[in-house]
N, C-alpha and C positions, 0 to 999 in steps of 0.2 A: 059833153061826154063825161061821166061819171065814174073816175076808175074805186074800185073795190078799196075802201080803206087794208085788207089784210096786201094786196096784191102792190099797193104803195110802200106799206111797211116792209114787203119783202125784196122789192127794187132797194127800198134805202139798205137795209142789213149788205145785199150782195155790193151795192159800189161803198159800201163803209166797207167790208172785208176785203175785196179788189184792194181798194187804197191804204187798208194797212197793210196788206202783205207789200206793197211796192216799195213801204216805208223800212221794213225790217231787213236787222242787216245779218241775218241767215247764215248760215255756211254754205252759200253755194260761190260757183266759183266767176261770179259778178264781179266782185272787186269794186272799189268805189270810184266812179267815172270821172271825179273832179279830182283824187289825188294821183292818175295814173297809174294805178298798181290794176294788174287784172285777176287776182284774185291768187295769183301763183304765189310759191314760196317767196320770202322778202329777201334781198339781195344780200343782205348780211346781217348775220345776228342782232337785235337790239344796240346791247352795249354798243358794239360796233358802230351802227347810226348814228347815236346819242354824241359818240366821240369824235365822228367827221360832221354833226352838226354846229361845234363851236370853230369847226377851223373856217376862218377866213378864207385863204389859201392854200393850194396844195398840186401836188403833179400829177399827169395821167400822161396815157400811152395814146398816140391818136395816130390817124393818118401821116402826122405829119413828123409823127417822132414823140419825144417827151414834151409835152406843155404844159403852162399854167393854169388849173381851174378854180372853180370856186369850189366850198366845200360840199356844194349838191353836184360837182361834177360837170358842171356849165363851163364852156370855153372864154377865157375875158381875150379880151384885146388893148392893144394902146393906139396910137390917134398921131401920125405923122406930123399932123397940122399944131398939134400942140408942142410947148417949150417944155424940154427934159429939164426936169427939177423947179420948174416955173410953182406960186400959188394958188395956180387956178387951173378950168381946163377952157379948152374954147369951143367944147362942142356945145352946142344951147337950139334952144327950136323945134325943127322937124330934124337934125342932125342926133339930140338927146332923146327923141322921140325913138327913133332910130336902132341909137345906141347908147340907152340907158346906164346909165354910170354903177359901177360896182361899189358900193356901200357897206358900211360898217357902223355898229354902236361901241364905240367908245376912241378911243388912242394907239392901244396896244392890241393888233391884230393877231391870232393866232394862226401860223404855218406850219405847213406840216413841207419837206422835200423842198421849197422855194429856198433860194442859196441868196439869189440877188435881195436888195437893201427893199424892205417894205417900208411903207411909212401911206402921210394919210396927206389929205388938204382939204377944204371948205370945198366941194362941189356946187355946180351952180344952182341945184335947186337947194340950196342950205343944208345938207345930208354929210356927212362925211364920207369922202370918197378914199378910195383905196389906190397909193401909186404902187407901182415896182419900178426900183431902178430910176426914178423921180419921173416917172411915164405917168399919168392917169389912167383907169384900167375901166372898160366898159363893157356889156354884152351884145351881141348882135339881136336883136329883135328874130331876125331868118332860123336863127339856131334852137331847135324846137326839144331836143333831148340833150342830155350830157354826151358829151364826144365829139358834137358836133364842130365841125370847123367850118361854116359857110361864109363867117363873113372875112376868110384869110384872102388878103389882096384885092376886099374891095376899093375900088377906085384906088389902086394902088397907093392908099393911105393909111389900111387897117389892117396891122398883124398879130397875128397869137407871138408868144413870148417863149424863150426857152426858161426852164429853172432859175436859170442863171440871171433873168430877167432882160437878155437879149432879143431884140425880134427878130420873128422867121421869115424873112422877104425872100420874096422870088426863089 
């Protein structure tokens, strides 16, 4: 079968047009699917962002009361099983898989509302990890948005922290 050279040149134009309109990023109220924003007003001004994008550490209101988050807002936790003030942590495996270690570039973490003693250690994938209160601090893999508290009392080993860098058990 023989289709019309004009009849092929005008399929190619319609899925080249199709596929760049899918590409442009428009004002409509799409938002872009991989940063989680749905196209609504941004939660806080620029400057604003910019300025809780350097902090390390910082406080939020949750369920559970005032807790430690990170500076997108993500709940950390510390790890029962590990030694307060120890050089290392002991989670490794399907445990770090888990609950990936909270990290930082460089020494000097910046906090925002955190009272308790920050400081840092050699994490086990070689990263610098974040303690509070000489705890190691991790995220729960379950905890899918900022606020979240899912993984508090799992296997009654893992809790979020107050400011003060105390855990919230039970």
């Amino acid at each position: 079968m023989n289709i019309a050279p004009a009849v092929r040149l005008g399929a190619v134009a319609l899925i080249l047009t199709l596929g760049l309109a899918g590409c442009s990023s428009g004002s409509g109220s799409g938002g872009d699917p991989y940063s989680g924003e749905t196209g609504a007003e941004p939660s806080a001004p620029a400057e604003e962002q910019t300025e809780t994008a350097d902090v390390a550490l910082m406080t939020a209101d949750s369920s559970l009361g005032s807790i430690v988050v990170d500076g997108e807002g993500m709940t950390v936790y510390m790890f029962d099983n590990d030694t307060q003030g120890a050089d290392a942590s002991t989670c490794e495996g399907e445990c770090a898989d888990n609950w990936p270690a909270v990290t930082v570039d460089g020494e000097a973490p910046e906090v925002e509302g955190v009272t308790g003693e920050v400081g840092t250690i050699t994490g086990v994938d070689g990263e610098t990890q974040l303690t509070l209160n000489g705890w190691p601090l991790y995220y729960f893999v379950g905890d899918a948005a900022p606020g979240e508290v899912k993984g508090q009392g799992v296997n009654d080993v893992w809790w979020v922290l107050t400011p003060e860098g105390e855990r919230m058990a039970g």
